[in-house]
N, C-alpha and C positions, 0 to 999 in steps of 0.2 A: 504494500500500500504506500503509495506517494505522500508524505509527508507535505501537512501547508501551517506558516506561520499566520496569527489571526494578528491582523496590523488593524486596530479602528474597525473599520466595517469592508474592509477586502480583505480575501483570502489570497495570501503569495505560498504558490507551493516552491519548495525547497529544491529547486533543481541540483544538479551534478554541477560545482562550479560555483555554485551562488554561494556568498556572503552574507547574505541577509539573518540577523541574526547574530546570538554569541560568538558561533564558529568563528565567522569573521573577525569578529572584533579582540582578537585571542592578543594580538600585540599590543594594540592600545591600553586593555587591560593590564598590559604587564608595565608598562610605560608607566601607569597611573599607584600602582602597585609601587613603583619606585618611586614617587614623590614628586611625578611630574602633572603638571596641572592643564598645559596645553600639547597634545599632541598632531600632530602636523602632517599628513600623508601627502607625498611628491612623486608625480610620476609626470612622462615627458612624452609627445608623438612626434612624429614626421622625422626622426633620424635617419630611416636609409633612403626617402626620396630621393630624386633629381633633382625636384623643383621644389619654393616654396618655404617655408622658415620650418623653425622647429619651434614647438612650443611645449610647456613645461605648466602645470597647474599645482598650487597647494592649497590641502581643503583640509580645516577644524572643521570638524564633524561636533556639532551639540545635541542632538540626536541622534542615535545612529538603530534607530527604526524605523525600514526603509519599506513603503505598498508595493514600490516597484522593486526588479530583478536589477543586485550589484553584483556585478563582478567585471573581470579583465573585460576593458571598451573592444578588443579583437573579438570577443563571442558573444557581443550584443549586435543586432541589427541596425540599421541606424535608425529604424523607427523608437528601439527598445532601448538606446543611447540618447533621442533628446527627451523622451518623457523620463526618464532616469536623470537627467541634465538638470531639468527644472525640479525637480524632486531635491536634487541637492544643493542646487542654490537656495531655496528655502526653508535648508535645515543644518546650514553650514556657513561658516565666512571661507569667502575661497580668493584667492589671487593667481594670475594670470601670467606669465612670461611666455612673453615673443619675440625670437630670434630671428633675425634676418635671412635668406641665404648669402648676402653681399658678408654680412660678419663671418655663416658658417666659413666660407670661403676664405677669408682673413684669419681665422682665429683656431681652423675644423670641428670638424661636430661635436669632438667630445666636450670640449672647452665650451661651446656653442652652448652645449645641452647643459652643463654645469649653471651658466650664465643666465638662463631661462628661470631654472632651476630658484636661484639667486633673487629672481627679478619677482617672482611670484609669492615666493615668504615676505619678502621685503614688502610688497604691495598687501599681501594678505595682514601682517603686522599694522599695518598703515590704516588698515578698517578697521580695526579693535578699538573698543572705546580705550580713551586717553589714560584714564584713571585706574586702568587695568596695566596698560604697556608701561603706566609712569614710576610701576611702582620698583623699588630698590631691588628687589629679586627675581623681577621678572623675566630674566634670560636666564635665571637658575631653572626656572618652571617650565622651560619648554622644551619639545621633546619633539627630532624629524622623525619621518619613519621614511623612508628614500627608497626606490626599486633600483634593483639593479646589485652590484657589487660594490660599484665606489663612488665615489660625492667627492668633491673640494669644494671647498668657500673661504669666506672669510666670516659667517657668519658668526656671531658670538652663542649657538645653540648647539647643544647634543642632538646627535644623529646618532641613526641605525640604518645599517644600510641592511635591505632584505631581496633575494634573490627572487624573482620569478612572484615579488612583491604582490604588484596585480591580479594574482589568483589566489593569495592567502591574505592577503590582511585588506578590512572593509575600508580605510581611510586611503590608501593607495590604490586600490579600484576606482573607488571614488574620484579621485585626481586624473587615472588614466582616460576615465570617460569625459570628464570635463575638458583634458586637453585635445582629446581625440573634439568633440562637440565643436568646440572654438576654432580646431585647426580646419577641418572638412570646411568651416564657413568662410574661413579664409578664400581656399581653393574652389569654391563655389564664386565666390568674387570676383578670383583670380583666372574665374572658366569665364567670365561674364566682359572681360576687358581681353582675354588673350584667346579666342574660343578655337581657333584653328588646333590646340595640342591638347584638349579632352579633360583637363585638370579635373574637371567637376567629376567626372566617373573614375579615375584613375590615382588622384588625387599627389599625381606627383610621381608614385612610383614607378619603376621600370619595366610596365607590361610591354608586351610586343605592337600594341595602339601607341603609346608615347615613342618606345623609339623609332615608329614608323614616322609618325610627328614630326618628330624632330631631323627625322632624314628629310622630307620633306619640304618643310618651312623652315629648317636649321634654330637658334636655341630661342626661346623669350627673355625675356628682362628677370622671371624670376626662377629661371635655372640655375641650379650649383654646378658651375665651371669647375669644379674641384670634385666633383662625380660623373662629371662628362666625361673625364680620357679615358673612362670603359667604353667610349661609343665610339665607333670611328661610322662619321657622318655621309659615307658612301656606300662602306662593306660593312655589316654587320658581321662582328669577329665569333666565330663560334666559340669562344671562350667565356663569352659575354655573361650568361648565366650564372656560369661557376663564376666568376669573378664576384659577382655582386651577390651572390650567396656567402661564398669566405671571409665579403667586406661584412656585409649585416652580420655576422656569426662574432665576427673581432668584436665590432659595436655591442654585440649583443654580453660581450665578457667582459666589457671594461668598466 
């Protein structure tokens, strides 16, 4: 029998996957457990694109009992991503970072993604009422919870960094889908000014419609030049796949 949590007056059953629920909330708990008062989930989209920025979301969670289905923004639909979207802007402070591709290119993605990363606590810190951030221990009290392996900053806050984040803990789901929500809309934008290279459905990435694209009508204004010299703009190299497989797989460890 299919397990469903009773949230208010909807029934959310517990899929394979889902957070919703204690399961989820297993790190925050432990975070809170150790004496931290605000915890912080960060998670980041659009790192192996072509095209397009990377962005980075952090969301306090002051609820975290959710009608809709959370989990990793990759095994939500995008229907089941913006009703999940608005669900967590009104039960959470969240901040936003958005990376360039002109910076990724300057600085590369990892730094790129650090920086988003950076830009979204700073911004989320920045909505907190005053008399809470003002107070003498308030960077004692907070606590990241980060996907991935590794983090830098210069913030003044305790992190954790958690592997494969996204599918175990409810506050970095929560971020993944927010940055995932934010970036698609970008790329919707960016399908609406640049329409000849499909952004809106491809969203960047390197299907065989974009580097058809891009052979085509050669690159747009927001391609990452610094992900292009996998394309050579006449022959597509048969190595092309594996290449950009081995690159996401590096990104995906660091």
């Amino acid at each position: 029998m299919t397990a469903a949590k009773l949230v208010g007056k909807k029934s959310v059953k517990l899929r394979p996957g889902s957070l919703n629920g204690r399961r989820g909330f297993r790190f925050e708990k432990a975070a809170q457990e150790n004496g931290f008062h605000f915890i912080v989930g960060i998670d980041e989209s659009g790192r192996g694109p072509l095209a397009g920025p990377v962005v980075a979301a952090a969301v306090l969670l002051y609820d975290h009992e959710f009608c809709e289905l959370i989990r990793n923004s990759k095994r939500l639909s995008a229907e089941q991503r913006e009703v999940a979207f608005h669900e967590i802007m009104h039960k959470a402070t969240v901040g936003v970072g958005v990376v360039s591709e002109t910076v990724i290119d300057s600085i590369n993605i990892l730094r790129a993604s650090y920086h988003a990363m950076v830009v979204a606590v700073t911004q989320l810190i920045g909505r907190m009422p005053a008399q809470i951030t003002g107070q003498p221990d308030f960077e004692q009290k907070v606590h990241l919870l980060v996907d991935g392996n590794s983090f830098k900053s210069d913030l003044p806050y305790s992190y954790k960094t958690i592997i494969d984040g996204d599918n175990l803990c409810l506050s970095i789901a929560c971020a993944s889908i927010v940055a995932k929500v934010i970036r698609d809309r970008i790329l919707h934008t960016y399908d609406c000014i640049f329409p000849h290279w499909g952004f809106a459905k491809h969203k960047g990435y390197a299907t065989k419609e974009h580097r058809a694209a891009i052979k085509k009508f050669g690159v747009a204004p927001i391609h990452r030049h610094s992900f292009l010299r996998l394309i050579n703009s006449k022959v597509e190299s048969p190595r092309l796949q594996e290449e950009l497989l081995v690159r996401a797989l590096e990104y995906a460890r660091r």
